[in-house]
KEZA-161298 format. One line per field, with one value per atom (N, C-alpha, C): residue in three letters; atom name; x, y, z. Coordinates in nm, 4 decimals. Layout:
<nodes>
type: [ALA / ...];
atom: [CA / ...];
xx: [X / ...];
yy: [Y / ...];
zz: [Z / ...];
</nodes>
This chain:
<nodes>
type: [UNK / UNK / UNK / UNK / UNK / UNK / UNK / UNK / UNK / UNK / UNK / UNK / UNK / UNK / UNK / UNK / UNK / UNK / UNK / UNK / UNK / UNK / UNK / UNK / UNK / UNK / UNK / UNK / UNK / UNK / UNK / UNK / UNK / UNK / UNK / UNK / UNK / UNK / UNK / UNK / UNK / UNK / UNK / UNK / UNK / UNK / UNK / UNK / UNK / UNK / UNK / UNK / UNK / UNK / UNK / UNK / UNK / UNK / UNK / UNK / UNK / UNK / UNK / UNK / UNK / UNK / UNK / UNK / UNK / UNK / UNK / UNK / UNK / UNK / UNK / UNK / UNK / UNK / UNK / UNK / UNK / UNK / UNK / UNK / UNK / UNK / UNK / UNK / UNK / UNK / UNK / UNK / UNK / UNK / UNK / UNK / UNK / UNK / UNK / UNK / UNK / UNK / UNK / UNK / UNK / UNK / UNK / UNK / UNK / UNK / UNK / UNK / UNK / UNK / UNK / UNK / UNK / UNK / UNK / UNK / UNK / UNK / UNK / UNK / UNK / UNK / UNK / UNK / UNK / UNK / UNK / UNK / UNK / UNK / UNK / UNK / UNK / UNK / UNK / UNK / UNK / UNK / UNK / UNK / UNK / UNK / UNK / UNK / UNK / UNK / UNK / UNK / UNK / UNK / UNK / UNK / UNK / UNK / UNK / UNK / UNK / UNK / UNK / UNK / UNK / UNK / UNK / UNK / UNK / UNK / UNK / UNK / UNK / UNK / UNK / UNK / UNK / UNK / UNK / UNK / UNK / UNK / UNK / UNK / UNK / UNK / UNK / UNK / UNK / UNK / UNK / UNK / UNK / UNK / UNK / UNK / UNK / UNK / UNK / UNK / UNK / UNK / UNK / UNK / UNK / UNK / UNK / UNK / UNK / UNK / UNK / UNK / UNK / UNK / UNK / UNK / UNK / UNK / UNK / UNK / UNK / UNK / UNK / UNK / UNK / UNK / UNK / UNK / UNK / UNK / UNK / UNK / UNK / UNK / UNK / UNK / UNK / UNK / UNK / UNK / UNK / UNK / UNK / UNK / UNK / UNK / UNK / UNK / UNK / UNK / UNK / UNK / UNK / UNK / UNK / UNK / UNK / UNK / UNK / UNK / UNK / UNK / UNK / UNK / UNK / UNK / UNK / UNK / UNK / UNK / UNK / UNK / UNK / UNK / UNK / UNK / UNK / UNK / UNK / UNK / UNK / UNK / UNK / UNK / UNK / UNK / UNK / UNK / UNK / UNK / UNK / UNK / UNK / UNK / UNK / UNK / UNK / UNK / UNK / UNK / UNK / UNK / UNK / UNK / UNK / UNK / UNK / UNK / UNK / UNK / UNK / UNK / UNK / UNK / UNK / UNK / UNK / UNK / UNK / UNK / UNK / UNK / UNK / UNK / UNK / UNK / UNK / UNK / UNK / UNK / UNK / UNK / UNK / UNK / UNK / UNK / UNK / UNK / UNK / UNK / UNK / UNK / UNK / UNK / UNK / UNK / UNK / UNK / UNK / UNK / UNK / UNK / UNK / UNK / UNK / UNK / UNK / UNK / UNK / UNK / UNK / UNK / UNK / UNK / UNK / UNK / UNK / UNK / UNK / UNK / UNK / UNK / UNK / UNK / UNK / UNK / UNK / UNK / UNK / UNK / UNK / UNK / UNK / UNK / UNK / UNK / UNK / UNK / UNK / UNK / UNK / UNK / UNK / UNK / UNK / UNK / UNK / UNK / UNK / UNK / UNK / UNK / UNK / UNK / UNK / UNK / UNK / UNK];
atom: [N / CA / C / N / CA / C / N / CA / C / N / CA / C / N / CA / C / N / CA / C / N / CA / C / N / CA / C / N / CA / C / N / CA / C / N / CA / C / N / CA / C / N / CA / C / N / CA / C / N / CA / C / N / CA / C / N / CA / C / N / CA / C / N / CA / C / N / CA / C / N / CA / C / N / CA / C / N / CA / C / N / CA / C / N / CA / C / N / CA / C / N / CA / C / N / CA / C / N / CA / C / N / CA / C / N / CA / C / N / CA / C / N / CA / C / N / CA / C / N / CA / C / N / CA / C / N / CA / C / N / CA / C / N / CA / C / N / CA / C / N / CA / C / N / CA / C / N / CA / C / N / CA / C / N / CA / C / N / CA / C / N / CA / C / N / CA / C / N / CA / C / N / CA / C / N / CA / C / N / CA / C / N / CA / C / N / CA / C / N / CA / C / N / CA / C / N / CA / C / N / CA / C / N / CA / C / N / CA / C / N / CA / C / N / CA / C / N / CA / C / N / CA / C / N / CA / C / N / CA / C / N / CA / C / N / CA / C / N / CA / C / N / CA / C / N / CA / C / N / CA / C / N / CA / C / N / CA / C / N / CA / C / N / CA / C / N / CA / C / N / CA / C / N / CA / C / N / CA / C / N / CA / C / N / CA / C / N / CA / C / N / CA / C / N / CA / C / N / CA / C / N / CA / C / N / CA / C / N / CA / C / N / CA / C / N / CA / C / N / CA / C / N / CA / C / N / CA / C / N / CA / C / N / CA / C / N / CA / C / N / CA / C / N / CA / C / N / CA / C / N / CA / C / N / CA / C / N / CA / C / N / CA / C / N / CA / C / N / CA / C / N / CA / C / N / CA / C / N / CA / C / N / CA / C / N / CA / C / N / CA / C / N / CA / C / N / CA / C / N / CA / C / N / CA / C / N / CA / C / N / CA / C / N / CA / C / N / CA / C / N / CA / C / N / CA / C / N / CA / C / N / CA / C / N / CA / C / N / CA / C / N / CA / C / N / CA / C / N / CA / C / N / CA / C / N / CA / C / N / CA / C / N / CA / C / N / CA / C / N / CA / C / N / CA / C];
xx: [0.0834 / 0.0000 / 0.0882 / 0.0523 / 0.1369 / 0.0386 / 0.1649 / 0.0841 / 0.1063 / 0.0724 / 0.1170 / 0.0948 / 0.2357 / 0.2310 / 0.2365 / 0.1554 / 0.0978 / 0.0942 / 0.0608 / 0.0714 / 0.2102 / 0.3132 / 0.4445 / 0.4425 / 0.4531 / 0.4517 / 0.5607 / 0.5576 / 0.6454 / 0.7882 / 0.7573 / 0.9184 / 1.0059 / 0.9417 / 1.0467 / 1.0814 / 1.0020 / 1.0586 / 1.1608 / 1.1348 / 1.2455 / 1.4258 / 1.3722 / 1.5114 / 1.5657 / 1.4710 / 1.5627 / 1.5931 / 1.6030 / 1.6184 / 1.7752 / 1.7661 / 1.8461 / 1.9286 / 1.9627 / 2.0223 / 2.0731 / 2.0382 / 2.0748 / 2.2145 / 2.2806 / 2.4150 / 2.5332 / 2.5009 / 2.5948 / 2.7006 / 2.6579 / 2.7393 / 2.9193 / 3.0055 / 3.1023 / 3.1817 / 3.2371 / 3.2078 / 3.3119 / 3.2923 / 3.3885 / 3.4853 / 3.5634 / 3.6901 / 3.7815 / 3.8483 / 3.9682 / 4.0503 / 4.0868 / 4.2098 / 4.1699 / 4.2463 / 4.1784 / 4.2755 / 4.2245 / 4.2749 / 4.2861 / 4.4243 / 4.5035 / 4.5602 / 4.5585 / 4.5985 / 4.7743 / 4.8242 / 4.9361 / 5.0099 / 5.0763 / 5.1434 / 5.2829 / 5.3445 / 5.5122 / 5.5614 / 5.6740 / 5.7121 / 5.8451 / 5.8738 / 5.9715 / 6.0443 / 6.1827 / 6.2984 / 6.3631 / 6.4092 / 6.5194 / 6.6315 / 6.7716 / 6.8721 / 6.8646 / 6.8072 / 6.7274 / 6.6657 / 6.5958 / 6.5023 / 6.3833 / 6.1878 / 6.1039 / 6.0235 / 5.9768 / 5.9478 / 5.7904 / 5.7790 / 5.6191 / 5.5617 / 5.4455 / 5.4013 / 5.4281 / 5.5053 / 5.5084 / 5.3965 / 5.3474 / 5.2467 / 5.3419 / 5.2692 / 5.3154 / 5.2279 / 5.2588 / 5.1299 / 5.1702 / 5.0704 / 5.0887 / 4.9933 / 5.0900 / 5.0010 / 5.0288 / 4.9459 / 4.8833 / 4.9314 / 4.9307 / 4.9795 / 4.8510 / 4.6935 / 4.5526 / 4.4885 / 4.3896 / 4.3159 / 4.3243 / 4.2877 / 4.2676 / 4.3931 / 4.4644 / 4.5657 / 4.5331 / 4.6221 / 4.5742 / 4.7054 / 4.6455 / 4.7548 / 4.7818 / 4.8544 / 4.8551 / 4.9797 / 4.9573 / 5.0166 / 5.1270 / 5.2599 / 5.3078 / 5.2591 / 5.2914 / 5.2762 / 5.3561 / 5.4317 / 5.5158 / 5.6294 / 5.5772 / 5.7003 / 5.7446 / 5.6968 / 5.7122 / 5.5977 / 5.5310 / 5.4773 / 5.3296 / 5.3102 / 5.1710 / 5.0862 / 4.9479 / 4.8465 / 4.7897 / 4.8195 / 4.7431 / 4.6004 / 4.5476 / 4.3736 / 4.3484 / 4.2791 / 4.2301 / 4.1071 / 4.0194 / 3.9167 / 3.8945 / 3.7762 / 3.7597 / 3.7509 / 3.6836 / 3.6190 / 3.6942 / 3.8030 / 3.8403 / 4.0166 / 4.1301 / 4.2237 / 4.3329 / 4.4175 / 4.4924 / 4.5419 / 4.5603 / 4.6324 / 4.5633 / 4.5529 / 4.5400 / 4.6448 / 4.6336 / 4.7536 / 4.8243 / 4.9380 / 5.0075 / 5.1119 / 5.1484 / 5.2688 / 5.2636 / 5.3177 / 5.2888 / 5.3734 / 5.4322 / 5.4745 / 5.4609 / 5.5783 / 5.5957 / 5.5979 / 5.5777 / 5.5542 / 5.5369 / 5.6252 / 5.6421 / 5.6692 / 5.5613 / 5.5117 / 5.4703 / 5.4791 / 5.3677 / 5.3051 / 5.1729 / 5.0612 / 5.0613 / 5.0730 / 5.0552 / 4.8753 / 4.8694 / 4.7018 / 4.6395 / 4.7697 / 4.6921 / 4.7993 / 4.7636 / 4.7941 / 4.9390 / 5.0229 / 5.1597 / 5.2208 / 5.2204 / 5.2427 / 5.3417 / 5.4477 / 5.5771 / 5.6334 / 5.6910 / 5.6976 / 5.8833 / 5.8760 / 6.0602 / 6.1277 / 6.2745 / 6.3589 / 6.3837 / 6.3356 / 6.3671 / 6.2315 / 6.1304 / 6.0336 / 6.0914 / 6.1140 / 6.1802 / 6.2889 / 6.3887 / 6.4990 / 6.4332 / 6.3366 / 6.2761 / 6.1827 / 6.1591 / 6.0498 / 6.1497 / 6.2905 / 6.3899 / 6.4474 / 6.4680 / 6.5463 / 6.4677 / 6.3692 / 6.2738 / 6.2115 / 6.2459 / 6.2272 / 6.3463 / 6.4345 / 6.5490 / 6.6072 / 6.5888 / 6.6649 / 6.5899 / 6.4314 / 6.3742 / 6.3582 / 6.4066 / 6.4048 / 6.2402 / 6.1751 / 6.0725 / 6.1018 / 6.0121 / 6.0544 / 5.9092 / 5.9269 / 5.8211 / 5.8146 / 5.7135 / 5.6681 / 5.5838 / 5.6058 / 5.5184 / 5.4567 / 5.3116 / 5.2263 / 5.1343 / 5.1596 / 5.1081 / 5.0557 / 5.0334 / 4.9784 / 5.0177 / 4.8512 / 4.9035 / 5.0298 / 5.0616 / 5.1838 / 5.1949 / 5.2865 / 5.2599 / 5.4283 / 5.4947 / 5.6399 / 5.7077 / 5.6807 / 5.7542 / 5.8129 / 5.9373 / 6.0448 / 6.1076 / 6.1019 / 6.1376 / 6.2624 / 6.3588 / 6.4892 / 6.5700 / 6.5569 / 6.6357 / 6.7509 / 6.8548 / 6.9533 / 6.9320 / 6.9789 / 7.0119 / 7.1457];
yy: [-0.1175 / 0.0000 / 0.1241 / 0.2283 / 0.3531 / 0.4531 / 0.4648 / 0.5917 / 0.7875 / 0.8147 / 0.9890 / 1.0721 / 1.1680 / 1.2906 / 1.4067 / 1.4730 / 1.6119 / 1.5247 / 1.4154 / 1.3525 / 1.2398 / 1.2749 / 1.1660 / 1.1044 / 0.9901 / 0.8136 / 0.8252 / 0.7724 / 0.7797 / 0.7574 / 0.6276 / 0.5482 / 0.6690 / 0.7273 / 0.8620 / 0.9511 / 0.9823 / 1.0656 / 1.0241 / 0.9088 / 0.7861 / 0.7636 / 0.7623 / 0.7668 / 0.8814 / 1.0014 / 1.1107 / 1.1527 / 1.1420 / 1.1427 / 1.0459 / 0.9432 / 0.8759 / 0.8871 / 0.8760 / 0.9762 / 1.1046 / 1.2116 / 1.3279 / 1.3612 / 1.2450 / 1.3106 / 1.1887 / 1.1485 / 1.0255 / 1.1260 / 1.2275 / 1.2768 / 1.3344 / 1.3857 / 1.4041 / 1.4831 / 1.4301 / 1.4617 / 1.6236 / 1.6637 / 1.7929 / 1.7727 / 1.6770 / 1.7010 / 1.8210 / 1.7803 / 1.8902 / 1.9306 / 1.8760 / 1.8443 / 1.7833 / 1.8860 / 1.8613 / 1.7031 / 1.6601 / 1.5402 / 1.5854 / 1.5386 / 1.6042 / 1.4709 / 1.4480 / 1.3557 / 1.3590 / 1.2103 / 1.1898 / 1.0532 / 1.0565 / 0.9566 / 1.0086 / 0.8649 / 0.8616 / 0.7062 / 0.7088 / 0.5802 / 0.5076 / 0.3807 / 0.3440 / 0.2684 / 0.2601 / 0.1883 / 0.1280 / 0.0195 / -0.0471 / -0.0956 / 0.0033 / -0.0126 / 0.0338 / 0.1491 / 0.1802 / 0.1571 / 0.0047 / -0.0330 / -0.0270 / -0.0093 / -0.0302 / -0.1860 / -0.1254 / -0.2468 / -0.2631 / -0.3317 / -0.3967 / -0.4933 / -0.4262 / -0.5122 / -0.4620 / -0.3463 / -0.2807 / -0.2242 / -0.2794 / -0.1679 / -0.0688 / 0.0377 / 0.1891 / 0.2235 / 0.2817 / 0.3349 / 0.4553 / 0.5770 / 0.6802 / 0.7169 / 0.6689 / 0.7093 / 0.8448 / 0.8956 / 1.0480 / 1.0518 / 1.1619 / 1.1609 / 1.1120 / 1.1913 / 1.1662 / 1.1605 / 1.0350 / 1.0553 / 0.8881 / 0.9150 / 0.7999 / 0.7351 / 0.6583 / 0.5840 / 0.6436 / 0.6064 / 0.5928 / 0.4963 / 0.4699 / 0.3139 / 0.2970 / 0.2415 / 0.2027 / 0.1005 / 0.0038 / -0.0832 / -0.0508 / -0.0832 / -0.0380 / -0.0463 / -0.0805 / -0.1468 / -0.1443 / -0.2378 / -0.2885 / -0.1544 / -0.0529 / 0.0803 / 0.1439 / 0.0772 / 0.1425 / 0.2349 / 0.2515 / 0.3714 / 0.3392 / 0.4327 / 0.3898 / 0.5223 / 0.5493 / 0.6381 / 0.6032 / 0.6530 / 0.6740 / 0.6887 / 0.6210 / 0.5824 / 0.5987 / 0.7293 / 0.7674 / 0.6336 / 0.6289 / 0.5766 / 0.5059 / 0.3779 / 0.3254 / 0.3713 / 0.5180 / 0.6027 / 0.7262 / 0.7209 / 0.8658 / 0.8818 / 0.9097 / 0.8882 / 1.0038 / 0.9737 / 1.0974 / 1.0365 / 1.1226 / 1.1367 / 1.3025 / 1.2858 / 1.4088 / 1.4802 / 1.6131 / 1.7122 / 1.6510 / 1.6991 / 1.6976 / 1.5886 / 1.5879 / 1.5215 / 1.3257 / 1.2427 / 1.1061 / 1.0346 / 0.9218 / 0.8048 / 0.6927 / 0.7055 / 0.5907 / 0.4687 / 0.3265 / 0.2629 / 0.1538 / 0.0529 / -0.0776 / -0.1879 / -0.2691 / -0.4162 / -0.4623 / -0.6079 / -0.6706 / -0.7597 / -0.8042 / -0.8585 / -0.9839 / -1.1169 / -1.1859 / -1.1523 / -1.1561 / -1.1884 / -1.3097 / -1.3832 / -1.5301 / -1.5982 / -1.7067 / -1.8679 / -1.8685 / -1.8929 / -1.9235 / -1.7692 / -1.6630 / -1.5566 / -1.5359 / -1.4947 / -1.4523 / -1.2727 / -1.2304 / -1.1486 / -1.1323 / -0.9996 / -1.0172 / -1.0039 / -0.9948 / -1.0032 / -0.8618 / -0.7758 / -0.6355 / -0.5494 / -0.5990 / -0.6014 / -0.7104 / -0.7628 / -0.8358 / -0.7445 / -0.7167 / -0.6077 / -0.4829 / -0.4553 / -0.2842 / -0.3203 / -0.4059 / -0.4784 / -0.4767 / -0.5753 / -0.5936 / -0.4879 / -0.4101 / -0.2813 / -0.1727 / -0.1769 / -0.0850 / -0.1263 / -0.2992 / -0.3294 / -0.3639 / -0.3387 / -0.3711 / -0.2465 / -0.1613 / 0.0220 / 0.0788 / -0.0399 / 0.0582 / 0.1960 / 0.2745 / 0.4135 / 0.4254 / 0.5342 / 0.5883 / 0.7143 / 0.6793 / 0.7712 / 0.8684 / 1.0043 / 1.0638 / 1.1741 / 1.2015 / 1.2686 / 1.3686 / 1.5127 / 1.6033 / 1.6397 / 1.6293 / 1.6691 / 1.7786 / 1.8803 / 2.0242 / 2.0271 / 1.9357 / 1.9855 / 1.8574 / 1.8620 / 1.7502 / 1.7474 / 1.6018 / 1.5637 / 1.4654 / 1.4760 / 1.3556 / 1.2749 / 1.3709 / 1.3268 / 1.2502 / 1.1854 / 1.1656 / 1.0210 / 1.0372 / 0.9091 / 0.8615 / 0.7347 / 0.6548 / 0.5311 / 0.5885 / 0.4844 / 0.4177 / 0.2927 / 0.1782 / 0.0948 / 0.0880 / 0.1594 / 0.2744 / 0.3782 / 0.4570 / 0.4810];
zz: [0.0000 / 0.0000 / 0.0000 / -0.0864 / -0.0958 / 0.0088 / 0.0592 / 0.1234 / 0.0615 / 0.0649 / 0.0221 / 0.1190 / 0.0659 / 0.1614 / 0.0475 / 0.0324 / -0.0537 / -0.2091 / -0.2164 / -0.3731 / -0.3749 / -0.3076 / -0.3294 / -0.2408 / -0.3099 / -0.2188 / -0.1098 / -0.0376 / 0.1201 / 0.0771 / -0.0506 / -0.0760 / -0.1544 / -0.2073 / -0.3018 / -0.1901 / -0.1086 / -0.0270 / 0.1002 / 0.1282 / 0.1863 / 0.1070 / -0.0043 / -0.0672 / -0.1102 / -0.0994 / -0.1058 / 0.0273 / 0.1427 / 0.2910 / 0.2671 / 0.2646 / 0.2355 / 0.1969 / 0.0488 / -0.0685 / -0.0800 / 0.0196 / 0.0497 / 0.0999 / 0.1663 / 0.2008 / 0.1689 / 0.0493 / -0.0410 / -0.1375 / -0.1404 / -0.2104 / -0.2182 / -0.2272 / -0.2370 / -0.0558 / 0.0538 / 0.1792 / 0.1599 / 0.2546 / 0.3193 / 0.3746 / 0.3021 / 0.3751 / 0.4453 / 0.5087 / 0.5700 / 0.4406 / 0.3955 / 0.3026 / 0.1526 / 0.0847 / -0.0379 / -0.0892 / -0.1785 / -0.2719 / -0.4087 / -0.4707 / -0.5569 / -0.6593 / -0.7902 / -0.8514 / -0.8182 / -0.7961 / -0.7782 / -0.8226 / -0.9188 / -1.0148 / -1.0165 / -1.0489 / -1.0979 / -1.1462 / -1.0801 / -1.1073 / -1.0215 / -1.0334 / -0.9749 / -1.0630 / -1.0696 / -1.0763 / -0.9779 / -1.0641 / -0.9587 / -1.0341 / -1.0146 / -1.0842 / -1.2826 / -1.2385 / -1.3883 / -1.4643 / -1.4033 / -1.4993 / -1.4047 / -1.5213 / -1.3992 / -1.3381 / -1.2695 / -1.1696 / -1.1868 / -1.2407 / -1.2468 / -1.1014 / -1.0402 / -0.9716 / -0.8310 / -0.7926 / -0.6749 / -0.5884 / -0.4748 / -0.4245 / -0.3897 / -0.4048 / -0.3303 / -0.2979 / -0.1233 / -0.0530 / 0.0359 / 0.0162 / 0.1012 / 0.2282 / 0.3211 / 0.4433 / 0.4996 / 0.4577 / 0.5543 / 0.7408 / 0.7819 / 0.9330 / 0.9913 / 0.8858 / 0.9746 / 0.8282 / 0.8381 / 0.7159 / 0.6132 / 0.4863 / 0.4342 / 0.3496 / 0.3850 / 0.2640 / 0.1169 / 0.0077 / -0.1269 / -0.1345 / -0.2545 / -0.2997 / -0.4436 / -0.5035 / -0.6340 / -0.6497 / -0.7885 / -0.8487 / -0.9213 / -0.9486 / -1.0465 / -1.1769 / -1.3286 / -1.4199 / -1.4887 / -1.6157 / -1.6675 / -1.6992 / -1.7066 / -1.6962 / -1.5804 / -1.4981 / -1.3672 / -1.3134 / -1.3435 / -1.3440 / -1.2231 / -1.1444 / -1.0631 / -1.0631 / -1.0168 / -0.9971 / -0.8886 / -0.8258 / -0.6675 / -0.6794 / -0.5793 / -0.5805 / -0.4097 / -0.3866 / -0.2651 / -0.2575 / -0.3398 / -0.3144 / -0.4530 / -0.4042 / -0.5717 / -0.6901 / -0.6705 / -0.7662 / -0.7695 / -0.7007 / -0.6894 / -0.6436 / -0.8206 / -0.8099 / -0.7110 / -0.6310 / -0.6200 / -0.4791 / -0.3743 / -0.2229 / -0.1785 / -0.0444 / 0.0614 / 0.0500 / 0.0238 / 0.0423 / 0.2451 / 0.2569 / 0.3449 / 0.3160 / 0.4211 / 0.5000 / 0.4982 / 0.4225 / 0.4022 / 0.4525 / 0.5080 / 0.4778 / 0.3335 / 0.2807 / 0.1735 / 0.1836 / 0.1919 / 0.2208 / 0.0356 / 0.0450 / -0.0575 / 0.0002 / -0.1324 / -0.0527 / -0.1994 / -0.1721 / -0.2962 / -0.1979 / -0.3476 / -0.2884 / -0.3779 / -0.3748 / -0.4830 / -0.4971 / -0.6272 / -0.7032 / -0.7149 / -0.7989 / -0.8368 / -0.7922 / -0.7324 / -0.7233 / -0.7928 / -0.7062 / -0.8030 / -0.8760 / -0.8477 / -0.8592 / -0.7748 / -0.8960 / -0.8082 / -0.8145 / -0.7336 / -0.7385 / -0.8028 / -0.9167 / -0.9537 / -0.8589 / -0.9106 / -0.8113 / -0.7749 / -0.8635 / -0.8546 / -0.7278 / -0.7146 / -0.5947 / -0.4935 / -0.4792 / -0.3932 / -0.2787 / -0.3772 / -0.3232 / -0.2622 / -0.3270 / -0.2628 / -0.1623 / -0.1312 / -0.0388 / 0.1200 / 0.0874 / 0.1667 / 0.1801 / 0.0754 / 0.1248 / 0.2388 / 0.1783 / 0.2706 / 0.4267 / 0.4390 / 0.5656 / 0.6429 / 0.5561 / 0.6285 / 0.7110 / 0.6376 / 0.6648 / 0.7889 / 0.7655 / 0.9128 / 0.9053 / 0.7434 / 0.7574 / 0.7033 / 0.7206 / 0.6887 / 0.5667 / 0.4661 / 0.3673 / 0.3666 / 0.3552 / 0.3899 / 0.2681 / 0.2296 / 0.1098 / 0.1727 / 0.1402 / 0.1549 / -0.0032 / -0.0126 / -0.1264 / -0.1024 / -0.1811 / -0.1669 / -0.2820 / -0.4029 / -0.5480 / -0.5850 / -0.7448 / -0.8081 / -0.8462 / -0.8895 / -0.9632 / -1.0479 / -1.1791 / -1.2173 / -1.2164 / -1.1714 / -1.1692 / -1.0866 / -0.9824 / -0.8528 / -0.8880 / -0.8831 / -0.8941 / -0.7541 / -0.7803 / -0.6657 / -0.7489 / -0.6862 / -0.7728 / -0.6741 / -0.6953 / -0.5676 / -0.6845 / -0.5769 / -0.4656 / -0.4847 / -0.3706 / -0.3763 / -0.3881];
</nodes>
């Protein structure tokens, strides 16, 4: 049974109640597209996670791909990183079954847990340049 209020059925006005604050939030901090790439020993590295953790706020992450190259993804739908102050952070993830990771992710994986150092990125504006080259 529909019920109405001034002519519109309860359920339209239910889902616009609903529906009303799905939209794009107010962040503190704006989000800014942010891409580059990595090497290892001058060549790139396919298959690297790279992840930027913020001091407060949401991760973004991305994959390498066969040039090295990654795009940061705040959210499913929505590419980039939070302006400020980050932690860098590399890792792989196997995908499928029997998935190996090269030897060149391997090394930046070990290098970066071995050093114990924290590599920290300040982002004030998009970018599409930011290189990351192992060894140093």
């Amino acid at each position: 049974m529909w019920h109405r209020a001034g002519g519109v059925p309860w359920s339209v006005l239910l889902v616009c109640v609903l529906t009303a604050g799905c939209g794009k939030s107010d962040r503190p901090w704006p989000v800014v597209p942010v891409s580059g790439t990595v090497t290892f020993r001058g060549e790139p590295v396919e298959g690297l996670i790279v992840e930027f953790q913020p001091e407060a706020g949401r991760p973004s992450q991305a994959r390498t791909d066969q040039n090295g190259r990654f795009v940061l993804n705040y959210t499913i739908h929505e590419a980039g990183a939070q302006t400020g102050l980050h932690r860098v952070t590399f890792s792989w993830a196997d995908q499928r079954e029997g998935d190996r990771p090269s030897p060149a992710v391997v090394e930046i994986v070990k290098f970066h847990s071995r050093t114990g150092q924290s590599l920290n990125i300040e982002i004030t504006k998009a970018t599409d340049d930011l290189r990351f080259e192992f060894p140093r």
